[in-house]
C-alpha positions, 0 to 999 in steps of 0.5 A, a space after each residue: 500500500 502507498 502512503 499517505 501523501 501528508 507521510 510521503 512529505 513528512 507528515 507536516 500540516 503544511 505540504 512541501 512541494 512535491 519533487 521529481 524524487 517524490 515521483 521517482 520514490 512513488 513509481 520505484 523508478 529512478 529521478 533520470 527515468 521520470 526525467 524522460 518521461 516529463 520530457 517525451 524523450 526517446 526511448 521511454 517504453 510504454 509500462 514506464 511512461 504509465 507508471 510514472 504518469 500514474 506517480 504525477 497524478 497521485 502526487 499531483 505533481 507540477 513541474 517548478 518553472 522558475 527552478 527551472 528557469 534558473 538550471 537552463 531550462 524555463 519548460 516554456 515554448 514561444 509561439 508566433 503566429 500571425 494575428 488573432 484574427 488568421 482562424 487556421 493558425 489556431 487550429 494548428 495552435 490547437 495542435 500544439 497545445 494538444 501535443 504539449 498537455 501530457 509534458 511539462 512544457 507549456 506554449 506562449 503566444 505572440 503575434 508579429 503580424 506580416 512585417 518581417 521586421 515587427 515579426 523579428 521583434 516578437 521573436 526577440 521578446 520571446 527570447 528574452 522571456 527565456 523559451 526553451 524553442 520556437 515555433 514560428 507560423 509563416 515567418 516573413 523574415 529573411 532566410 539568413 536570420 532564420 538560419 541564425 536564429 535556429 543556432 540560438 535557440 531550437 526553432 520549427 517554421 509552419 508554412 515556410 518552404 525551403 531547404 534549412 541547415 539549422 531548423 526544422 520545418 513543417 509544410 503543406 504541399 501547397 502546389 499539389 493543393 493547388 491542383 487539386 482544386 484547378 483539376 476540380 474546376 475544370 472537371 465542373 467544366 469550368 474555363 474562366 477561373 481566377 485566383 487570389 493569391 498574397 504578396 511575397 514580400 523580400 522572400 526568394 525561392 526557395 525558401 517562400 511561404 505557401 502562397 508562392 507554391 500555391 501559384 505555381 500549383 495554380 498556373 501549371 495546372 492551368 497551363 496543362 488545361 490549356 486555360 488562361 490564368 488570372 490572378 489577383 494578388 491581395 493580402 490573405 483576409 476577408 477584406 482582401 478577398 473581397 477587394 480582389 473578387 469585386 474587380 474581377 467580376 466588375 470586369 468586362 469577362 468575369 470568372 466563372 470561378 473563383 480559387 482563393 488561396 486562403 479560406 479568409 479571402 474565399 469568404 471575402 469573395 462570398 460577400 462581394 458575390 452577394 452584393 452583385 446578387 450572384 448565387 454561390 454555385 449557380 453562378 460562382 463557384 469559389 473554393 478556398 484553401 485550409 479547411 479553416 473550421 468556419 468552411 464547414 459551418 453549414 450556411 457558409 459550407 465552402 469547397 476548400 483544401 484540407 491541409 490539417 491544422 491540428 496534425 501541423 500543430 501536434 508535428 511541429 510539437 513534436 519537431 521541437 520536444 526532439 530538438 530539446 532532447 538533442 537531436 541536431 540533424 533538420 527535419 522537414 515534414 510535408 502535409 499531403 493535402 486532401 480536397 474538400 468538396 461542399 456547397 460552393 462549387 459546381 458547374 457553370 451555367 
């Protein structure tokens, strides 16, 4: 029988906290193994991380932070996304919180917004704050600081493509997306199709953020159609997806269809549909591009690509607890994308 948890820590009216010994002492393991089971190493057998999980629930262990802090580690990982209106991003915040739970570490969260310079800032401000790594959702800043910056500290990027010597990276095949929805159009029987793309500011290939591939999915596919492309380039938001489908279909030849890069803009390009008095399908089709939650709602019921946001999150958690137990060698993760067909596309008339 286990004792009482006033006996474990000396019996006194006022409770100690509770320690990674008293967890060790309670699992009849040793302090390294329930180390490594806090920390989601390598190597950790499944009978080892239950019982010392049983141990920290028993005991109601909590790991000491600022203790912590001041070893070297602060159990702390910065996140930067864009804004808290970009909905995608906190499905894959989602994720990482979800990864995180059963460890000791705990996500911060700041946005940058798009500026790389104000995204630079924000990292910094993470960094002073002592997190033990980053994850940093659509980075804008240049490739060197980035490679820089995965020497300081272990860094993951979501969404920026390109090889690295330094960080780890979890992308979309966003050119494949792309493709899956031209190929779906022009099966509808679609020939006019537009697409509303984002600036990529200082960015140079290789190493671009998703837009850029998403283009490239885009016109090759128009290409092989033997279609005419055209594109708008707008920022990634409702009312820039709104701007962008106001000119295109106040133009002489309208598109029969409308590919919106994000699902944000494809939302803006509803609401300029309805204020011209156009019915979504019967006389625009528009499909967006993440799968954000509000896609699926059933009024609103967009085509869109999938490209799993929560999984994103939980692969980069992952990426970076890995980093923190030693591994030194990039990773780079890729997403396969899935079509996602509902309510917003179908034949032209």
């Amino acid at each position: 029988m286990g004792r009482s948890r006033e006996e474990r820590t000396g019996g006194t009216s006022r409770r100690r906290r509770v320690t990674i010994a008293d967890v060790a002492a309670e699992a009849g393991v040793s302090t390294a193994a329930v180390s490594k089971v806090l920390r989601d190493a390598y190597g950790v057998s499944d009978q080892m991380r239950t019982k010392v999980q049983a141990a920290v629930d028993a005991l109601g262990y909590r790991p000491h932070t600022g203790a912590r802090a001041m070893r070297g580690r602060s159990y702390t990982v910065g996140v930067m996304l864009l804004d808290v209106a970009a909905q995608f991003q906190w499905e894959i915040i989602d994720g990482i919180s979800t990864h995180l739970e059963s460890t000791p570490f705990q996500e911060v969260l700041i946005t940058g917004g798009t500026d790389p310079a104000r995204q630079k800032r924000a990292v910094e401000a993470l960094l002073d704050r002592q997190m033990d790594g980053l994850v940093l959702i659509t980075p804008n800043m240049e490739a060197s600081w980035l490679e820089e910056l995965g020497r300081r500290v272990p860094l993951v990027t979501v969404a920026r493509h390109g090889p690295s010597q330094t960080y780890d990276s979890v992308v979309t095949d966003d050119r494949l997306g792309a493709v899956l929805v031209v190929d779906h159009l022009v099966a509808l029987g679609h020939r006019r199709i537009m697409h509303i793309t984002a600036p990529i500011g200082e960015l140079e290939r290789p190493s671009v953020l998703s837009q850029t591939p998403r283009l490239d999915g885009y016109l090759a596919a128009m290409e092989r159609h033997g279609l005419p492309p055209q594109v708008i380039e707008t920022d990634y938001s409702e009312p820039g997806g709104h701007r962008a489908a106001a000119q295109a279909l106040d133009a002489a030849t309208p598109p029969s269809a409308i590919f919106a890069g994000a699902d944000g803009s494809a939302l803006g390009a509803l609401r300029a549909a309805e204020e011209r008095g156009l019915e979504v399908p019967e006389h625009l089709s528009v499909v967006g591009f993440d799968n954000a939650f509000v896609s699926g709602i059933g009024r609103v019921s967009l085509s869109t690509v999938d490209q799993d946001g929560p999984a994103t999150g939980r692969i980069a958690a992952e990426l970076l607890l890995q980093r923190l137990d030693g591994r030194t060698e990039p990773a780079h993760r890729v997403i396969s994308p899935d079509l996602v067909i509902r309510g917003t596309s179908a034949p032209p008339r």
